[in-house]
Every structure is written in structure tokens, then in C-alpha cells.
C-alpha atoms as a printed R data frame, in Angstrom:
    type eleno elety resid chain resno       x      y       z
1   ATOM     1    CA   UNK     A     1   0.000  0.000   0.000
2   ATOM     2    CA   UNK     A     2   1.230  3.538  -0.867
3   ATOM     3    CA   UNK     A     3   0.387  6.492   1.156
4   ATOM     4    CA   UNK     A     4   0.361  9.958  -0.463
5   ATOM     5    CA   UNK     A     5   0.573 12.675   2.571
6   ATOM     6    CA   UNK     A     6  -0.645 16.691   0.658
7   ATOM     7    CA   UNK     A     7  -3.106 13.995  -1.347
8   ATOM     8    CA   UNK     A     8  -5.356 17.610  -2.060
9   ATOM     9    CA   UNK     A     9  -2.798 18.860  -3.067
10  ATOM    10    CA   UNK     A    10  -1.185 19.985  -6.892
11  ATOM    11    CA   UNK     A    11   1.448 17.042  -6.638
12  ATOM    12    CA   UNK     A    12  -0.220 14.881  -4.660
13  ATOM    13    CA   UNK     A    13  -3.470 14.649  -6.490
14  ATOM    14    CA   UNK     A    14  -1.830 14.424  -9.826
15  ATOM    15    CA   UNK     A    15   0.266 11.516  -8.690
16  ATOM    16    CA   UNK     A    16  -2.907  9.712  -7.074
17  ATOM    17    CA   UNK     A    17  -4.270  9.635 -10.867
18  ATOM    18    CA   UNK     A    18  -1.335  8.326 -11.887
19  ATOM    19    CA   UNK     A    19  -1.253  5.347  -9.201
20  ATOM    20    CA   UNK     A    20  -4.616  4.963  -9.976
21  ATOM    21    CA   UNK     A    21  -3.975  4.486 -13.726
22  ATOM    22    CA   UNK     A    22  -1.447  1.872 -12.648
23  ATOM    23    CA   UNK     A    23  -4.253  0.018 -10.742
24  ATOM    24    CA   UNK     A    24  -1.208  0.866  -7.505
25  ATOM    25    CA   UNK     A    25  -3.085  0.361  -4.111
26  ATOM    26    CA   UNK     A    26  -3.128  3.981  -2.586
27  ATOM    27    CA   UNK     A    27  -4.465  5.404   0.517
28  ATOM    28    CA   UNK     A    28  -4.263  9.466   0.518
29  ATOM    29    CA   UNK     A    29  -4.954 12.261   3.811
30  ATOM    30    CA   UNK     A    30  -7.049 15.082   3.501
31  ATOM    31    CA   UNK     A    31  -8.205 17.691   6.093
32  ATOM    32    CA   UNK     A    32 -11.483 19.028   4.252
33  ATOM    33    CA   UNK     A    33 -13.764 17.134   2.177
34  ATOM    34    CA   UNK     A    34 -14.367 20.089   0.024
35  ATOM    35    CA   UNK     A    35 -10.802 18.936  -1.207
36  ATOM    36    CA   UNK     A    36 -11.601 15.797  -2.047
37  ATOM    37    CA   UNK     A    37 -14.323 16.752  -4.281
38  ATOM    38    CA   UNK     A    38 -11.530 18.858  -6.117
39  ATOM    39    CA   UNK     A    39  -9.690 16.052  -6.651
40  ATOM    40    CA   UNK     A    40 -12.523 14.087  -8.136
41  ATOM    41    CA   UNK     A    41 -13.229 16.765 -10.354
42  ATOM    42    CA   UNK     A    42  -9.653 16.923 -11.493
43  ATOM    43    CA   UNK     A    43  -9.915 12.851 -12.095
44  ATOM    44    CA   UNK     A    44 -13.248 13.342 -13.850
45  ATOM    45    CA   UNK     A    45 -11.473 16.105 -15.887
46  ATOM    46    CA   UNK     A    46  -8.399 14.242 -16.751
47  ATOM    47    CA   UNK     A    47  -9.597 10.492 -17.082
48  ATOM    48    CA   UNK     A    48 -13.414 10.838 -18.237
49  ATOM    49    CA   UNK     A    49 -15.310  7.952 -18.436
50  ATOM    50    CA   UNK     A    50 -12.861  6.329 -15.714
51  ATOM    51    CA   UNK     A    51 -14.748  6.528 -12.941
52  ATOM    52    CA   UNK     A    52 -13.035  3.543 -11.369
53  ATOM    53    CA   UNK     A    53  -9.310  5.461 -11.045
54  ATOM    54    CA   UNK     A    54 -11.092  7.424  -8.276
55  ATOM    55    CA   UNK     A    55 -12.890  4.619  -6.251
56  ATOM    56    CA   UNK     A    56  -9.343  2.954  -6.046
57  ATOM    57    CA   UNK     A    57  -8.150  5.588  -3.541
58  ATOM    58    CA   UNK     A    58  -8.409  4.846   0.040
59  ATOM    59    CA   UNK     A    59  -9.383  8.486   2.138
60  ATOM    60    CA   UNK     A    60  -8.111  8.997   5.766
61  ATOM    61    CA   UNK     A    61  -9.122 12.441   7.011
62  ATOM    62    CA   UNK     A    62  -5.450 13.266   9.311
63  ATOM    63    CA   UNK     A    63  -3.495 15.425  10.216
64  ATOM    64    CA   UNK     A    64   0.321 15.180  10.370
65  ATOM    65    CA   UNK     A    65   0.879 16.237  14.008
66  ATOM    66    CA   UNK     A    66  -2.176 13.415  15.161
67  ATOM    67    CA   UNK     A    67   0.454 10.731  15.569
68  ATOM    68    CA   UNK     A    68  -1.807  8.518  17.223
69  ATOM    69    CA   UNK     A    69  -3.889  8.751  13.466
70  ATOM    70    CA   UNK     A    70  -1.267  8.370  11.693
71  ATOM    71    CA   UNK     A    71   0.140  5.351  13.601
72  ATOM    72    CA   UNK     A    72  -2.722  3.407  12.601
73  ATOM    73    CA   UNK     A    73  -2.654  4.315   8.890
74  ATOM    74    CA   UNK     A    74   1.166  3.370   8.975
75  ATOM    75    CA   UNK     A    75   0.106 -0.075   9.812
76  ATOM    76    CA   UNK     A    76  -0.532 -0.614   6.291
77  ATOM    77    CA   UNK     A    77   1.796  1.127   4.205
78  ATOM    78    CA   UNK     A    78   4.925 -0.170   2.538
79  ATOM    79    CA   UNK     A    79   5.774  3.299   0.545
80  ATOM    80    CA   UNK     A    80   5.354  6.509   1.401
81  ATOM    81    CA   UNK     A    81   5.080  9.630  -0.524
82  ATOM    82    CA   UNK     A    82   5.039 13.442   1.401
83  ATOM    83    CA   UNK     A    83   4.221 15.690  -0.169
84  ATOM    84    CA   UNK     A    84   2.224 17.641   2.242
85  ATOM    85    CA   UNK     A    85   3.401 20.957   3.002
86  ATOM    86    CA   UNK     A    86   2.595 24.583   4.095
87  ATOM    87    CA   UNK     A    87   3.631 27.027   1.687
88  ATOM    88    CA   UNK     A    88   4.202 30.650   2.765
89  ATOM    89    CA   UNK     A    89   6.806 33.394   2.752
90  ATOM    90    CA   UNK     A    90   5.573 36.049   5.375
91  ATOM    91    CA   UNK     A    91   6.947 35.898   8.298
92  ATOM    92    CA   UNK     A    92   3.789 35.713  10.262
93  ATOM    93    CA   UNK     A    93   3.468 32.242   9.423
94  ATOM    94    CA   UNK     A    94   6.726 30.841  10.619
95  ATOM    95    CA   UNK     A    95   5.020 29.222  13.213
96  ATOM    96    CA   UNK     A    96   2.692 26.751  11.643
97  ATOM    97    CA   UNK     A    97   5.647 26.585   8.984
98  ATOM    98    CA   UNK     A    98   7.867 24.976  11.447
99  ATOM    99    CA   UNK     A    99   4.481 23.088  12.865
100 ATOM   100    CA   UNK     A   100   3.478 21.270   9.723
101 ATOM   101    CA   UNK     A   101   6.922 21.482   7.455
102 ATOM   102    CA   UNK     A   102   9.216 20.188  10.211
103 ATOM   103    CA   UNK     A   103   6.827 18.549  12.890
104 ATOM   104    CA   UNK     A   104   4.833 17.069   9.988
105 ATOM   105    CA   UNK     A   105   7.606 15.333   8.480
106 ATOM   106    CA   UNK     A   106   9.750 14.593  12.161
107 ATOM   107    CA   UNK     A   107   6.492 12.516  12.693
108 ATOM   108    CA   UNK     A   108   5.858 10.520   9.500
109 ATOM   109    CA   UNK     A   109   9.707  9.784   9.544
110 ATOM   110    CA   UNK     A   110   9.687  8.392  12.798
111 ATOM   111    CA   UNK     A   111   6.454  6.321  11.638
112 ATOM   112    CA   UNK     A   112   8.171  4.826   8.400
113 ATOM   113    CA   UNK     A   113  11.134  3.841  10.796
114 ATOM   114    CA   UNK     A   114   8.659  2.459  13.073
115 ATOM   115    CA   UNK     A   115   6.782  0.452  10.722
116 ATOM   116    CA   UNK     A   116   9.432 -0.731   8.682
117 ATOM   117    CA   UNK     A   117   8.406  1.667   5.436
118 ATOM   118    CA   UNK     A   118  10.596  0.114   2.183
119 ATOM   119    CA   UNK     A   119  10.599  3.583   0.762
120 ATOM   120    CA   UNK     A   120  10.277  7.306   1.709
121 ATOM   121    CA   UNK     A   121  10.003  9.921  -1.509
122 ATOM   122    CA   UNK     A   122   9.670 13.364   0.358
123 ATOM   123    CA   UNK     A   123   9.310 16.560  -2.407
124 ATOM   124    CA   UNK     A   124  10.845 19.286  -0.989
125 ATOM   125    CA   UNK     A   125  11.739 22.452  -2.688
126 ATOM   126    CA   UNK     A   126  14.772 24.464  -4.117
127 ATOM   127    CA   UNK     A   127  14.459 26.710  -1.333
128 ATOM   128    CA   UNK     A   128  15.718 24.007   0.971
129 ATOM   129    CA   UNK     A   129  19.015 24.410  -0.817
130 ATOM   130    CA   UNK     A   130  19.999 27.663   0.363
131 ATOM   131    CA   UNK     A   131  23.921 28.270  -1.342
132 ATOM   132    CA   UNK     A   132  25.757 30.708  -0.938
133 ATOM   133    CA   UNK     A   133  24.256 33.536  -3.426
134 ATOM   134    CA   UNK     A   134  27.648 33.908  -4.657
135 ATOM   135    CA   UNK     A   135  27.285 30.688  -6.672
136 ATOM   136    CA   UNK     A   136  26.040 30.584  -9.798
137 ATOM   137    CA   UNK     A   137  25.020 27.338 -10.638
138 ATOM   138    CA   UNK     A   138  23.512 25.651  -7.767
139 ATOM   139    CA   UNK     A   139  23.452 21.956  -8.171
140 ATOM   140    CA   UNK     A   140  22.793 18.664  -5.266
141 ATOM   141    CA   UNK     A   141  26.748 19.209  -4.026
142 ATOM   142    CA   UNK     A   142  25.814 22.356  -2.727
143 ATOM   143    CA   UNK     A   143  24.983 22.838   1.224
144 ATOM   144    CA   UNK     A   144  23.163 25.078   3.377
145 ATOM   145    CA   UNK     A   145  24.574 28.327   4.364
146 ATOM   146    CA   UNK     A   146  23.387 29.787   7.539
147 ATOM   147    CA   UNK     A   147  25.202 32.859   6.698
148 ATOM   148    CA   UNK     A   148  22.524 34.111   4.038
149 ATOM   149    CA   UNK     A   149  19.304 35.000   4.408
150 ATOM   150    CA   UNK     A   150  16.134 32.758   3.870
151 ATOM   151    CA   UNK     A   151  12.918 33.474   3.802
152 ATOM   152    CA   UNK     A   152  10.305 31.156   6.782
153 ATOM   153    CA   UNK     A   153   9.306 28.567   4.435
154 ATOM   154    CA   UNK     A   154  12.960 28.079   3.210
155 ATOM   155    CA   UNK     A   155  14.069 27.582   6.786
156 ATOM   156    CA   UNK     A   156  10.930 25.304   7.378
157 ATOM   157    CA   UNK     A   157  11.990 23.089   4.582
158 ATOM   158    CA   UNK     A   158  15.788 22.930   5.037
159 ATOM   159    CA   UNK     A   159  14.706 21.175   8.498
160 ATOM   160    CA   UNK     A   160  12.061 18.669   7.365
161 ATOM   161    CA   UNK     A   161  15.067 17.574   4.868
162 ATOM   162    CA   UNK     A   162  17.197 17.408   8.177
163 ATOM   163    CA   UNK     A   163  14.973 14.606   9.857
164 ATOM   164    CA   UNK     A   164  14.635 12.661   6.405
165 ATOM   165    CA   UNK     A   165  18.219 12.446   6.308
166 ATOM   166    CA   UNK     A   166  17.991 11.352  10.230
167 ATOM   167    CA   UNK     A   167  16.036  8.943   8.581
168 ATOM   168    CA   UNK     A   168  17.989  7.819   6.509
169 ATOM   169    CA   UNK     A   169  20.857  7.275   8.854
170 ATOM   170    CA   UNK     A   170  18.823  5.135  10.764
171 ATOM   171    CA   UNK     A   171  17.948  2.525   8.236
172 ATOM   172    CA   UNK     A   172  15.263  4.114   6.570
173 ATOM   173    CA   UNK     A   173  15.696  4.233   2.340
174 ATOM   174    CA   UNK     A   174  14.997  7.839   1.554
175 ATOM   175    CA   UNK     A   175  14.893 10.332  -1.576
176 ATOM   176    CA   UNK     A   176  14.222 13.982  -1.873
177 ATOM   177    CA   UNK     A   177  13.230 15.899  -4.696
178 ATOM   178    CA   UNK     A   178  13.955 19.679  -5.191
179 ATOM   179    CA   UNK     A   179  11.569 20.814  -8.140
180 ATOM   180    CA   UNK     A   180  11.697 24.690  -9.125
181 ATOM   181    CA   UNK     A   181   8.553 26.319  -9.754
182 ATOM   182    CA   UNK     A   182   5.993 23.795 -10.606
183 ATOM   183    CA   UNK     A   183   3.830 24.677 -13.587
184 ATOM   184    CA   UNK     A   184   0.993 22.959 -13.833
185 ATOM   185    CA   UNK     A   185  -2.876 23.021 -14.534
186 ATOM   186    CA   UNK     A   186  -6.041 23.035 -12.654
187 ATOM   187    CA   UNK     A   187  -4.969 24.515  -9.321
188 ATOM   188    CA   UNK     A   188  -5.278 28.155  -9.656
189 ATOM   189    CA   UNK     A   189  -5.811 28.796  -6.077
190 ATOM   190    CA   UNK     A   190  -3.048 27.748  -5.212
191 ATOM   191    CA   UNK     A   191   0.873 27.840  -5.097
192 ATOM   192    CA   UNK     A   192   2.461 28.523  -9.166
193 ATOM   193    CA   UNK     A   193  -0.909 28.858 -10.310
194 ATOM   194    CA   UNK     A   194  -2.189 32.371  -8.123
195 ATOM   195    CA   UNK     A   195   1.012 33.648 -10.366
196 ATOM   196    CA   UNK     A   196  -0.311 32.190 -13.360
197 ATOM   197    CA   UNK     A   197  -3.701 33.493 -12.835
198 ATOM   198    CA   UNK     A   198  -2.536 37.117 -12.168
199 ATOM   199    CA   UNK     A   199  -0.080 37.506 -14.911
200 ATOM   200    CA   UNK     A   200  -2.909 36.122 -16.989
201 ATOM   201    CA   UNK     A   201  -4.973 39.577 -16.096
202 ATOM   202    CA   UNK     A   202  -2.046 41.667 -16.794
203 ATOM   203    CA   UNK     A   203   0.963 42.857 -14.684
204 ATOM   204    CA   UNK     A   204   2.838 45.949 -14.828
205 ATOM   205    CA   UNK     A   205   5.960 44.659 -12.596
206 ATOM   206    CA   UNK     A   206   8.515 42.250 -12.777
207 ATOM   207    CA   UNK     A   207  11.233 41.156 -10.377
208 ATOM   208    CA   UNK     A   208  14.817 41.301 -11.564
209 ATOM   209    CA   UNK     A   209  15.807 37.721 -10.406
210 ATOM   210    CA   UNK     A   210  15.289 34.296 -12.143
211 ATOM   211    CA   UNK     A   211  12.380 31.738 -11.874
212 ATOM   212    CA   UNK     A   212  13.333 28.071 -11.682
213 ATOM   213    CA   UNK     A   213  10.631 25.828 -13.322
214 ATOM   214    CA   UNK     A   214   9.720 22.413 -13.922
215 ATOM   215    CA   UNK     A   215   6.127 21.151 -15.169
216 ATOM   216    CA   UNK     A   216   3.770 19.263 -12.795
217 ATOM   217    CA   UNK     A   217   3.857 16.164 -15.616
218 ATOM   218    CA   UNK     A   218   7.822 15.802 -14.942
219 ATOM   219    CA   UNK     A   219   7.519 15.896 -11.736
220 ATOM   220    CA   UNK     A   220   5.064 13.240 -11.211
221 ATOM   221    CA   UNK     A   221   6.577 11.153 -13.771
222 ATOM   222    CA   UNK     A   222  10.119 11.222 -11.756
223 ATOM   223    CA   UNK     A   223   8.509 10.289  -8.621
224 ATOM   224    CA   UNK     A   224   7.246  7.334  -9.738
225 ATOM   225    CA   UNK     A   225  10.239  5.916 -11.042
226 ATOM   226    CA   UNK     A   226  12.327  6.719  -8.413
227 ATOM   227    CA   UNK     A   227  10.040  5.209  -6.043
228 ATOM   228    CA   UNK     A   228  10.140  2.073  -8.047
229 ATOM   229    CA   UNK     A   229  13.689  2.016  -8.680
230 ATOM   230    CA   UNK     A   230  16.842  1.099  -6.264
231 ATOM   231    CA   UNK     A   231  18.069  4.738  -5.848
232 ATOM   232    CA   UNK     A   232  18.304  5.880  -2.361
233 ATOM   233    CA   UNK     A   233  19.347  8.157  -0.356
234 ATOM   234    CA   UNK     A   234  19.936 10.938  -2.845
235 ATOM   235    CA   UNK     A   235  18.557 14.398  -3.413
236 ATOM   236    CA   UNK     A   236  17.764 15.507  -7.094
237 ATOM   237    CA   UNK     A   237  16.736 19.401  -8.099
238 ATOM   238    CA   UNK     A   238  13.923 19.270 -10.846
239 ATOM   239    CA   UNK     A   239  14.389 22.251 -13.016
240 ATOM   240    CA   UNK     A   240  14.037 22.083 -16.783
241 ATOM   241    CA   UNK     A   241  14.276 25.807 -17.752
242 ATOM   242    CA   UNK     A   242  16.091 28.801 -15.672
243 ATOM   243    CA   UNK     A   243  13.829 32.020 -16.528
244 ATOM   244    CA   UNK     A   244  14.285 35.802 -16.522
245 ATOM   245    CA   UNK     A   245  11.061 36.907 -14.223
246 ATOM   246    CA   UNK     A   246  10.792 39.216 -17.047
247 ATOM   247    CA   UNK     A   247  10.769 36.563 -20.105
248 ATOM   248    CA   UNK     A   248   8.001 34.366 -17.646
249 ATOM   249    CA   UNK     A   249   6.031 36.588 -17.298
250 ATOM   250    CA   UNK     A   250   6.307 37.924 -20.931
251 ATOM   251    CA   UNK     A   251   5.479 33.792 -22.180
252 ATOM   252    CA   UNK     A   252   2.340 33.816 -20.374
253 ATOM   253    CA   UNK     A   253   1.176 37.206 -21.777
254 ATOM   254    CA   UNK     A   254   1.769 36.236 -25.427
255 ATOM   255    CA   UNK     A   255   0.024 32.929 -24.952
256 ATOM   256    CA   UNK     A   256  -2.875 34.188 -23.169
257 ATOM   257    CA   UNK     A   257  -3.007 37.392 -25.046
258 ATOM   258    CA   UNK     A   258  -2.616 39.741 -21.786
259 ATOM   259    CA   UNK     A   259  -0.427 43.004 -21.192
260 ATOM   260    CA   UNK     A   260   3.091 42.192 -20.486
261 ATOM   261    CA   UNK     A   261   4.843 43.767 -17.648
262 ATOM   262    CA   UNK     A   262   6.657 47.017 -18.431
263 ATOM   263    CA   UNK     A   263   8.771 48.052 -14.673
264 ATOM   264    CA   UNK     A   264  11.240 46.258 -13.302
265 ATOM   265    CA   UNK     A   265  11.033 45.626  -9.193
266 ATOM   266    CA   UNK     A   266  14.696 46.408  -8.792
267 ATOM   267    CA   UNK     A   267  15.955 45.660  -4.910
268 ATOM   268    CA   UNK     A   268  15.951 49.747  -3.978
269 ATOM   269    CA   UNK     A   269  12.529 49.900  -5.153
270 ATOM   270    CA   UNK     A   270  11.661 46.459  -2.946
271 ATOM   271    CA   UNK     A   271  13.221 47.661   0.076
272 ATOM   272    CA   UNK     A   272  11.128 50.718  -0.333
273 ATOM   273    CA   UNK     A   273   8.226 48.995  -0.793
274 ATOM   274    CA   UNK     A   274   9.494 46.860   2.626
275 ATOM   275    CA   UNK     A   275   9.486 50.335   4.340
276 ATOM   276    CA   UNK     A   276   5.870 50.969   3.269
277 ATOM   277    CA   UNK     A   277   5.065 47.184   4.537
278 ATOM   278    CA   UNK     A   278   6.385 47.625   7.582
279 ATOM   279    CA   UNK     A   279   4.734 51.159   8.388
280 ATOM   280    CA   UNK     A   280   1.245 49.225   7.371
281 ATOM   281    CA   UNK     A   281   1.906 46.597   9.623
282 ATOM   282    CA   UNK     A   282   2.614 48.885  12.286
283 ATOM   283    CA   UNK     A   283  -0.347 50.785  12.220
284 ATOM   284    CA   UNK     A   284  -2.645 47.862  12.127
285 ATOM   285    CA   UNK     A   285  -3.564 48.358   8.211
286 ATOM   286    CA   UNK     A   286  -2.292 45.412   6.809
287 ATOM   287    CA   UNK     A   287  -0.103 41.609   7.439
288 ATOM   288    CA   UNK     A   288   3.261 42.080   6.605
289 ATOM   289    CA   UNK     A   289   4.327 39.889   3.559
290 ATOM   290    CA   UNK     A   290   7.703 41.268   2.475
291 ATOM   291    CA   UNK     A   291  10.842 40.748   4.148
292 ATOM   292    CA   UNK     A   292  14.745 40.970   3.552
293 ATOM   293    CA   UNK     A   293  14.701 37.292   2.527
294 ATOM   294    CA   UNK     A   294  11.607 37.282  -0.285
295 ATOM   295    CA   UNK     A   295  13.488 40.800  -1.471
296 ATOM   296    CA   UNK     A   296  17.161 38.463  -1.744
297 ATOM   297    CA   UNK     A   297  14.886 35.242  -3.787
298 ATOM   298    CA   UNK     A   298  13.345 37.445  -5.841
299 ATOM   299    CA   UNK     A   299  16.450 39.259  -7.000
300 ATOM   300    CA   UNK     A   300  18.647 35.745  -7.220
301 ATOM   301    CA   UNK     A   301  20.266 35.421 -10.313
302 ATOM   302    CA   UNK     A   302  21.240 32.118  -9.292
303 ATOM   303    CA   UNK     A   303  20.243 29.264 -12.051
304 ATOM   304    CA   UNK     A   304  19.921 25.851 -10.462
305 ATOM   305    CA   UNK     A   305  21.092 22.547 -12.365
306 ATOM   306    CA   UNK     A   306  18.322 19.853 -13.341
307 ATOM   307    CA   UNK     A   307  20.568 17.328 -15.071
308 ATOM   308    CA   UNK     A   308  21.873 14.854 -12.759
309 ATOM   309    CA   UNK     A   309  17.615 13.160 -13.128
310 ATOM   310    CA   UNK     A   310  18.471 13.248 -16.477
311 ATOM   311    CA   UNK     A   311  21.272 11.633 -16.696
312 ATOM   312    CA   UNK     A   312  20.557  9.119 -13.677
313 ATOM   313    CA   UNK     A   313  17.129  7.972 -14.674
314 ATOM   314    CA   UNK     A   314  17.592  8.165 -18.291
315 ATOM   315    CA   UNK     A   315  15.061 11.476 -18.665
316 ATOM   316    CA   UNK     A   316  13.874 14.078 -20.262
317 ATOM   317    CA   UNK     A   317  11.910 17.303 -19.302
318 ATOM   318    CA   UNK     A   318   8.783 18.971 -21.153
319 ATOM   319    CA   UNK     A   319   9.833 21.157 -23.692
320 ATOM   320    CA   UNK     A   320   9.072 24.838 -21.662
321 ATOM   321    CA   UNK     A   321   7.131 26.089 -24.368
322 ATOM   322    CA   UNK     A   322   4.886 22.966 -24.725
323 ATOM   323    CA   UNK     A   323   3.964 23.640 -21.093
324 ATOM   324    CA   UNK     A   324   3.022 27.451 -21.487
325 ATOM   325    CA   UNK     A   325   0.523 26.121 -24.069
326 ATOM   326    CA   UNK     A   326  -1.085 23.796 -21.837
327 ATOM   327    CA   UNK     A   327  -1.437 25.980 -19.094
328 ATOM   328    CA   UNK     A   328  -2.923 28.432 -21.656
329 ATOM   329    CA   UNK     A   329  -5.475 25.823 -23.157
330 ATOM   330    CA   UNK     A   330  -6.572 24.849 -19.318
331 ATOM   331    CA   UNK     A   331  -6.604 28.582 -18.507
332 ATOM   332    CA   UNK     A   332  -9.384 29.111 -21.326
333 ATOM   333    CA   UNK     A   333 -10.952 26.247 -20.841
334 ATOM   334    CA   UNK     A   334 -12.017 27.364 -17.154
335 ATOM   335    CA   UNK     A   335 -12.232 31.212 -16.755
């Protein structure tokens, strides 16, 4: 049995139709039902006619900090993908950040270990990287430096990483995925796809810094084979395509026939903006998004290397420009 933790989610709900096309026993979480029925919409969406794919998943409602919950779904499982996480850069939330992102994932490693798991596939994100912004090309050698600064969700990711690798020193087998942005369809409420949505209605800024991407197809795709294949304990970034902000945005405007953006966001004019935050937060106005940290990742001109999947598994990614046109397709399809 495989267990799918974020099962709601973009990744997750994508790669429960694809274990359901492989007729794969899975068993998914969920905290609202009102996300289930958004996963059965995408199924009906994606595999119509196939009503089937979505009876084969097995629904536990649970949270990842009920470990007596999840102890009893972990009686069952023999592979385990998490993808659950809290995604978030104001500073506000660093609390449940560290809660769900680092507690979360303390407490399904220590279950795997418990219950003997065969393998653990956790996708984390580039952000967990965190190299020294001197360094151009960031690939899997790279570690950690405390030295920089990170935004809240970066920090909350670097340490749910830290207890997979605890994992993996205590017998567990372990990878960990670090895609870019993920571009994919259907989920506009959420994560790549509020940026998608608003560049679709026209955006007169642009940060200065590059965008890392990857399509939501690759990335499900890779899961799956290195869950059923004998690599372990490795990390691999999934990027495809290194992007000017600019030239991003720009692709989404042609293909969805919207203004492209025209004013750069240079870092003076963000840490004025920052200024103007902080005054609002201050008096009470507004929550405080920006920080030091979002202002340094959205200015990176750091590119970060995809290749070693390539090479290792034998793979190729989506040709960019074949995912712009599916996003626009699915982005006229529903608004």
C-alpha cells in the first residue's frame, strides 16, 4: 500500500491519478472534504469515463501532528510519498511553517522507521538548498549556508530535509526531490498557479531575479520511477528551464493574449516597498508579507542545475514552451 501525505494537493493529487492508472493500491490524507471533491473533479477532468481510477483511492481524514492517526494508517503502508506541506513566505506564518513542514515530516519519519516503510520519496523544494548567493550554478553538491538570508518557508523546509536524512541514517531508504517552480494546470488557487492566474490579467511589474521551473507532468513522472527504482538516499533538483522573471512573465502574456509587464522591481525599489510594509503593519492596516529574505529570492540570479535526473534515470523534461501552451489551453478552458 502507498500512502500519499498533501493527497489535495497539486502534486499529490496528480500523482494519485497516476497510481490509480497503474491500478497501484493507494491510501491518501485530507483535512477538508471540500478537497476531495476537487480532486474528483480533477480525475473526472483528466480520465473521463474512468470513474473507477477514483474509487481505487483509500481516504483517511489526518493530520500530520495526530500521531496517534497516523500510527494506525502506517500499519498498512509499505511506501510513502510526502508531499504535504505549508507554503508561505511572510513571516507571520513561521510558526505553523515549522508546525506542519518540520513537525509534519519529524512525525511521519519516525512512523516509516517504526513500521518498517521500504521507501520514503519526500518533495521538498529548491528553497531548501539555500547556497551561498555567490554561486552561480547551484546543483545537489551544494549545502546550506546559515550565513545568508532565507525566507520562513525556506528555513521550514531545510529542516524537514534534516529529519529525512535522520532517517535515513537510521535505516530508513529515503529520496528527496527539489523541483523549481511547478507549472501545472487546474490549481489556480493555489501555489504557481495564483502567479499564473494574475499575470494572466495583466501585470505591470517584474522582479529582476530568475524563476526556476519544472512542469507538474515531470515531476510526477520522476517520482514514480524513483520510487520504483533502487536509488536511495539521494537528493535531485527538478528544473528544466532557468527564466528571466521578465521573459516568464512575458510567455504567459503572449500565450494568453494579456499586457506584459513594463517596470522592473529592482531591490531599492523592494526595500522601499518593505518600508511601506512595515509602516502598514505597524499601524494595524495590513499583514506584513515582504521581508529581507523574499526581497534576496526574488532578486537571485542564481540558475539551479536539473541534469543529474536526467542523466541518472535516463530522462527528459517537457519542452518549456509545450507547457506554457497547456497551461494556456486549461486557462481558457475554465475562466
Amino acid at each position: 500500500m502507498i500512502l500519499i501525505t498533501g493527497g489535495t494537493g497539486m502534486v499529490g493529487a496528480h500523482l494519485l491519478l497516476a497510481c490509480a492508472k497503474r491500478n497501484l493500491p493507494t491510501l491518501a490524507t485530507y483535512r477538508s472534504k471540500k478537497n476531495i471533491e476537487k480532486v474528483s473533479a480533477l480525475f473526472k477532468l483528466l480520465a473521463p469515463g474512468n470513474p473507477e481510477y477514483f474509487n481505487r483511492i483509500e481516504w483517511q481524514k489526518a493530520d500530520l501532528n495526530d500521531i496517534v492517526k497516523l500510527d494506525k494508517i502506517f500499519e498498512k503502508i509499505n511506501f510513502v510519498y510526502h508531499c504535504a506541506a505549508k507554503v508561505s513566505y511572510a513571516q507571520y506564518h513561521s510558526e505553523k511553517l515549522i508546525k506542519t513542514n518540520i513537525g509534519g515530516t519529524e512525525n511521519t519519519i519516525n512512523l516509516a522507521l517504526k513500521h518498517n516503510i521500504k521507501k520514503f520519496v519526500f518533495v521538498s523544494s529548491i528553497a531548501s538548498l539555500g547556497a551561498e548567493s555567490s554561486i552561480p550554478i547551484v546543483n545537489e553538491d551544494h549545502s546550506w549556508n546559515s550565513n545568508e538570508l532565507h525566507t520562513p518557508y525556506a528555513y521550514s523546509k531545510y529542516g524537514a530535509e534534516l529529519e529525512v536524512w535522520r532517517g535515513a541514517q537510521e535505516g530508513l531508504d529515503v529520496v528527496i526531490v527539489n523541483p523549481g517552480v511547478i507549472l501545472g494546470s487546474h490549481f489556480w488557487e493555489r501555489s504557481s498557479g495564483i502567479l499564473i492566474k494574475k499575470v494572466s490579467k495583466g501585470m505591470l511589474f517584474y522582479p529582476t531575479g530568475n524563476i526556476p521551473i519544472v512542469a507538474l507532468e515531470d515531476v510526477v513522472k520522476i517520482l514514480i520511477k524513483l520510487m520504483e527504482s533502487s536509488i536511495k538516499n539521494e537528493r535531485f533538483i527538478l528544473v528544466s528551464k532557468n527564466l528571466k522573471y521578465k521573459n516568464f512573465f512575458e510567455k504567459i502574456a503572449i500565450e494568453l493574449n494579456s499586457k506584459k509587464p513594463l517596470f522592473a522591481l529592482s531591490k531599492p525599489l523592494l526595500h522601499l516597498l518593505l518600508i511601506i510594509d512595515k509602516i502598514g503593519y505597524a499601524l494595524g492596516l495590513k499583514k506584513n508579507f515582504l521581508n529581507r529574505s523574499t526581497i534576496r529570492s526574488l532578486c537571485s540570479q542564481q540558475h539551479y542545475d536539473g541534469t543529474k535526473i536526467e542523466r541518472t534515470l535516463n530522462f527528459n523534461y517537457q519542452d518549456a514552451e509545450l507547457t506554457f501552451k497547456k497551461i494556456k489551453e486549461d486557462l481558457k478552458a475554465n475562466f
